[in-house]
N, C-alpha and C positions, 0 to 999 in steps of 0.2 A: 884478454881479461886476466887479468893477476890469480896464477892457481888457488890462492886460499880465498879471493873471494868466489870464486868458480864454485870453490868444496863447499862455503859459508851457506849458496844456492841463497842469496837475497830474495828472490821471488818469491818464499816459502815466508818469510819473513811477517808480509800481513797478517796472516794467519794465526802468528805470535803475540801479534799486538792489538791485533782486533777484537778478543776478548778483555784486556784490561782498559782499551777504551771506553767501550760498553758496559760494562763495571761500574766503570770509575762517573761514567755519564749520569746511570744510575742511583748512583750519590748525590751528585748533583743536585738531579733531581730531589731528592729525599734534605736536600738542604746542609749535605758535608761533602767538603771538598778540601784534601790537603798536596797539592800540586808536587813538594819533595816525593811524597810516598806515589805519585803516579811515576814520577819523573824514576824511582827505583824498581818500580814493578814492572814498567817496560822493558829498562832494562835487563831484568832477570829473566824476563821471560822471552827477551832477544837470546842473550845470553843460551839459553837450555834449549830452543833454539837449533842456535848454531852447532851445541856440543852434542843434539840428538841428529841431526844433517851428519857432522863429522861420522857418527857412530853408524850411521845408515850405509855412507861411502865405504867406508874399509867394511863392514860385516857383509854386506852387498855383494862386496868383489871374492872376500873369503869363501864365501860360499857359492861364487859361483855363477848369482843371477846375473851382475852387470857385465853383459859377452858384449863383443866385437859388434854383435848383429842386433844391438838393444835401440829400439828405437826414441829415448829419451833424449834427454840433453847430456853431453858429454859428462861423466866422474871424471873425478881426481883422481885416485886408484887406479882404477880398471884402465885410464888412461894413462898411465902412470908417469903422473906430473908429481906426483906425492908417493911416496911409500906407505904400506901397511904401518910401520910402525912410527914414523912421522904423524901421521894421521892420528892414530891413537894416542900419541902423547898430546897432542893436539886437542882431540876431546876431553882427555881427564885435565889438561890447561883451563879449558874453558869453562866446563863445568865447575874447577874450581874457582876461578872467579863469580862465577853464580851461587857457589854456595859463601863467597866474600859479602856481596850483595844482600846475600840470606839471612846475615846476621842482622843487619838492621831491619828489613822485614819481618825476624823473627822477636825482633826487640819490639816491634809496633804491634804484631799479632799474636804470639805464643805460641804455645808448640803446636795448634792447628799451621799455622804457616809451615813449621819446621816441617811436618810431617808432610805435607802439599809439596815441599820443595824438594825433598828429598823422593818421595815418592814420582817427581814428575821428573829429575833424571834418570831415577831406576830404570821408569818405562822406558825413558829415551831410546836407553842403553837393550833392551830387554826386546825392542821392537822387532831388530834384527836380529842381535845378539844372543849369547848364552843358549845354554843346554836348547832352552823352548823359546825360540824368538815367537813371537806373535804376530807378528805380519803373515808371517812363513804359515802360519796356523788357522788363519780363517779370524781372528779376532784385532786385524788391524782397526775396521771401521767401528767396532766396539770401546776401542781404544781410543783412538782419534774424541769420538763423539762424548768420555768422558772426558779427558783431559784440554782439549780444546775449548768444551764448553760448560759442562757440568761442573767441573772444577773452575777453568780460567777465568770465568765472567763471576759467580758468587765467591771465588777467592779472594780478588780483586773490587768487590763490593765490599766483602770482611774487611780488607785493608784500611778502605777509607773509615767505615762506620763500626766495628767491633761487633758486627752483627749478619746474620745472611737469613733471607726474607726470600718467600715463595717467589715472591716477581724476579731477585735475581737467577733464580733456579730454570725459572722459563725463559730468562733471556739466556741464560747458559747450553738450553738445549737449542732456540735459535739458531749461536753460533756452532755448536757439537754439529748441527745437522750439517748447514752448510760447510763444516771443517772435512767434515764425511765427504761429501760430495765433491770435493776437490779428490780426493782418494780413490770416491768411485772411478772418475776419469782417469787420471794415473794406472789403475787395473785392469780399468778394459783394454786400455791402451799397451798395459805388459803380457795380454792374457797368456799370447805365443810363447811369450820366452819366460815366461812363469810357469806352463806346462812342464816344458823341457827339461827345469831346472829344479820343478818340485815345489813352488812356492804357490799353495794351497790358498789363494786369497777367497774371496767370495764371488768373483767374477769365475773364474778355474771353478770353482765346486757349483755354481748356480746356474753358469751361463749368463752370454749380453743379455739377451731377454733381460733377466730378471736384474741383472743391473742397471738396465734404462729404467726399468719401472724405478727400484731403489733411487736413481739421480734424479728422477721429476718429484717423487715424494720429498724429498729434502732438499730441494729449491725453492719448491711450492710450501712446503707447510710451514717455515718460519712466519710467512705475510700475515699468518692468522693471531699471532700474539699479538704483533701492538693493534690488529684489530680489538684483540678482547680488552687488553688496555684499553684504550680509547672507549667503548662501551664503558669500562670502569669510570665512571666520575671522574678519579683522580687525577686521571690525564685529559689531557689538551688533546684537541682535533691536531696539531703540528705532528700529532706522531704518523698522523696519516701523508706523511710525507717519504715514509718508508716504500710505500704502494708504488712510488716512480720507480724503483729496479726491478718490479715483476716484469716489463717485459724483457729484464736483457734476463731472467733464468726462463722466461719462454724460448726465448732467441738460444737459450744455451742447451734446451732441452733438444732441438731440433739438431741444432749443430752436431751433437753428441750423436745422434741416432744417425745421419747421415754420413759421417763423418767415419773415416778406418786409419789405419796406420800412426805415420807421425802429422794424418792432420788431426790428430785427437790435443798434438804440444799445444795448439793455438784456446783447443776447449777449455784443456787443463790452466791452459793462463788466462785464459777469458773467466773460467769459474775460479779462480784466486782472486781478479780485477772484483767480482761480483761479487764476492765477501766481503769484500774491504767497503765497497761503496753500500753495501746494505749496510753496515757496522757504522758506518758517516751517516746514514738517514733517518737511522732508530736512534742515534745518539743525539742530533740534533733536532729530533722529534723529541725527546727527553728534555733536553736543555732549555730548547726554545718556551 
């Protein structure tokens, strides 16, 4: 595999886009849809993306966490297929073309957009990075759960419609949850060499215990929104077509629990797979 798409980590990728589809589904539904400004918001949000991955690699290895004995998928860095400061120019590359993109997002939505945009590389960068990374601090999954969904999904509603409505807010924690619960896995799965190394997540401060309980709660609790939609008048019985992924987060709740080591890679891509296809169900429950 080609190092920078290696660093790029595509698999993380859904996760990027699976809020502005939902968004933008949203619209749809609600009776606006302008396919250039999905076709850029994708983009951007590929974009920030790939420059928060970059910023993960090199701050990762800087400090430490990504050892020899990590049982994830191989870095760039740590591996050193890339240099620290390769990498880093690299991110501020990318990011700049995200903030290129930004201007016409910023020309459709105003300075909410600007400040969405600018704010969602900060964190990028900030997750790992700088003085007080936040990963490193216990407020990864806090993080993830706004920017993921609380922002991604009624940002990307703004874009189409000039406007953001409670119903985008619930579909934004939707995806927050599930964005989360790809992280929960990820954590349990570093809890070892996160001890070692100091990197204070909520797995390390809580214990598995209490992050199995955390990953069944935010697999499970998204299913109950388009239930209460559906109850709402305004939607269609179609959105109950969401309800066919509950058993792959039952299936993924077990996995998780029985599961130690690097078979946790397979959970952590099975609950990426499982975002994505929830994100395709509620969407086409919308549309339909």
């Amino acid at each position: 595999m080609n190092k920078w798409i290696l660093a790029a980590r595509p698999k993380t990728l859904p996760a990027a886009i699976s809020p502005v589809i939902l968004g933008t589904a949203l619209s749809y539904h609600d009776g606006i849809f302008h396919s250039f400004i999905l076709l850029m918001t994708l983009l951007a949000a590929v974009l920030i993306q790939i420059g928060a991955n970059f910023a993960n690699d090199v701050y990762d290895y800087q400090k430490g966490t990504d050892r020899d004995d990590r049982l994830g998928p191989k870095r760039a860095t740590q591996s050193g297929l890339i240099t620290p400061e390769k990498m880093k120019q690299a991110m501020w590359r990318i990011f700049a073309l995200a903030i290129f993109v930004g201007f016409y997002l910023a020309w459709v939505g105003g300075w909410p957009i600007v400040f969405i945009g600018l704010a969602s590389i900060a964190a990028g960068i900030a997750y790992t990075g700088g003085p007080y990374p936040l990963g490193y601090h216990g407020w990864g999954d806090v993080f993830v759960f706004i920017f993921f969904g609380l922002i991604a999904v009624p940002g990307s509603y703004y874009l189409q419609t000039g406007i953001i409505t409670s119903t985008s807010l619930w579909l934004g924690a939707a995806l927050g949850m599930l964005s989360t619960a790809i992280l929960v896995v990820n954590n349990i799965r570093d809890m070892e060499t996160d001890i070692v190394t100091g990197k204070k997540t909520l797995a390390v401060r809580w214990g598995k215990s209490f992050s199995h309980i955390e990953f069944s709660i935010l697999v499970i609790i998204p299913f109950i929104i388009p239930l209460c939609m559906w109850w709402n008048t305004r939607y269609n019985m179609s959105l109950l077509i969401t309800l066919f992924a509950l058993p792959i987060a039952v299936h993924l709740i077990i996995q998780l629990i029985s599961k130690t080591g690097r078979e946790l890679n397979k959970v952590l891509a099975g609950t990426a797979r499982f975002l994505f296809i929830f994100t395709i169900l509620f969407s086409l429950g919308l549309i339909l």
